[in-house]
C-alpha positions, 0 to 999 in steps of 0.5 A: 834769222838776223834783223835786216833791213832789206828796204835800206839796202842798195837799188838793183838799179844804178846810174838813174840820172843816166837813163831815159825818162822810159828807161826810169819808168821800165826800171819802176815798173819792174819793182812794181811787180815785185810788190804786187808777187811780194803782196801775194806770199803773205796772203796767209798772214793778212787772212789772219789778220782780217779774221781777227779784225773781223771779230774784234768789229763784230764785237763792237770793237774799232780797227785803229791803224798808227804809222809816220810819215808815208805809212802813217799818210797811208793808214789815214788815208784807208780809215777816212775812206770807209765811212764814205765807201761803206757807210761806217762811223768815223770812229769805226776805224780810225788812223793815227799818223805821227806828229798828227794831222799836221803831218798828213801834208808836212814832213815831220820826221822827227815826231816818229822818233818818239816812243811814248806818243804813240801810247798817248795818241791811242790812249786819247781815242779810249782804245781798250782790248774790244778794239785791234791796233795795226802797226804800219811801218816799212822799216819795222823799227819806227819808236812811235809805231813801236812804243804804241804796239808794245804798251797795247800788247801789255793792256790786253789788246789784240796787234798787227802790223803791216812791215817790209823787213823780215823778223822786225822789232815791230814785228815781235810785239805784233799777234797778228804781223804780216811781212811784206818783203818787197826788197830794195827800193828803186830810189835806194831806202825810198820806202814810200814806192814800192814798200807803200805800194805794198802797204796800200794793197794790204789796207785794202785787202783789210778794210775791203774783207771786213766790210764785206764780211760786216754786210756793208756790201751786197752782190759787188755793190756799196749799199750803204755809201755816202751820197756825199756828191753828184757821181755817189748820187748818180751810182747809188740811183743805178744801184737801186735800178738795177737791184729793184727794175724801177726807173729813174724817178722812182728810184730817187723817190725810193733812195730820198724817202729812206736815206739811201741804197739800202733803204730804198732797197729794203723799202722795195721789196717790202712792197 
């Protein structure tokens, strides 16, 4: 099959500065669930990714996500959560946007078009063949995604990618690639709707799978988050209550002697 790209194509919806603030809400909604139904086909492909992620972590390997723009935005964003979320070094999964972090809250288009940089930024965090790359591009196209995946596959190291468009070039140079196809945006080429949407429920399904399976979870519970503010605090205190049967002022005793959920936990019940 031909390369298109499905996510340049015209809405399915036409006249928008025509319809009704409920009209334009209906119309987004629609394609909504068509991410979600597109999300839900590949979950075979993002198993297979995870598996790998799984095993490269387990090994002492990092998880690196490289994109622009809103994919680029999307990958930081799921890596800085996970030391909070899970109790993880920052430098377990790092994200990489081009044109850096400048680029997180100004537009910097052009810094994608870059085939080289995406190589360098990588090779400034050490990446090696113990860690995994994740290419995340709507389009499946983008040089700065493409270039960085490409140099990792000739070095050994193990790629995915996160795409909206069938048989990409990103694609090609990915082991591990999972093709999102969501189809036209609402707004025509709009990627960073329904095509993010996509994007984000993946990265969840990667980060939130590997953790798990790297024990930083126990029973549904974030055992070893960050109590970096008051409600964190509040959480972990029931936690520990409900793990342990302790009232409030032991299980803050427990959680400030051994540094958190699962310290205090542990400290229980070796009573």
């Amino acid at each position: 099959m031909m390369f298109q790209k499905i996510t340049e194509k015209d809405s399915n919806h036409n006249d928008l500065e025509k319809k009704s603030v409920r009209e334009l809400i209906d119309g987004m909604y629609c394609e909504d669930q068509n991410a979600l139904k597109a999300v839900g086909e590949v979950k075979d492909q993002t198993e297979k990714l995870i598996k790998k992620v799984v095993k490269q972590l387990k090994n002492g390997g990092r998880l690196f996500y490289i994109g622009a723009g809103t994919s680029g935005r999307l990958g930081v964003l799921d890596a800085s959560e996970c030391p909070p979320t899970f109790g993880t070094e920052p430098e377990k999964v790092i994200g990489l946007i081009a044109g850096g972090d400048y680029a997180l809250r100004h537009s910097v288009e052009s810094a994608e078009d870059d085939t080289k940089k995406g190589w360098d930024d990588l090779q400034e965090k050490f990446i090696n063949s113990h860690d995994i790359l994740i290419g995340i591009a709507a389009s499946g196209t983008t040089p700065y995604v493409l270039g960085g995946l490409s140099e990792a596959q000739k070095n050994g190291i193990p790629t995915g990618c996160i795409v909206c468009n069938l048989n990409s070039p990103i694609a090609k140079v990915s082991d591990f690639p999972v093709e999102v196809i969501v189809g036209p945006e609402f707004v025509t080429g709009s990627s960073r709707m329904k095509a993010g949407t996509a994007q984000k429920l993946i990265l969840n399904s990667i980060t939130t799978a590997t953790m798990i399976n790297l024990g930083h979870i126990k029973g549904s519970k974030m055992v070893d988050m960050k109590l970096s503010n008051e409600k964190l605090k509040g959480r972990a205190e029931l936690i520990v209550i409900e793990a342990t049967g302790v009232d409030l002022v032991l299980a803050q005793k427990l959680i400030k002697e051994n540094g958190g959920v699962r310290g205090a936990i542990d400290a229980f019940n070796k009573k």
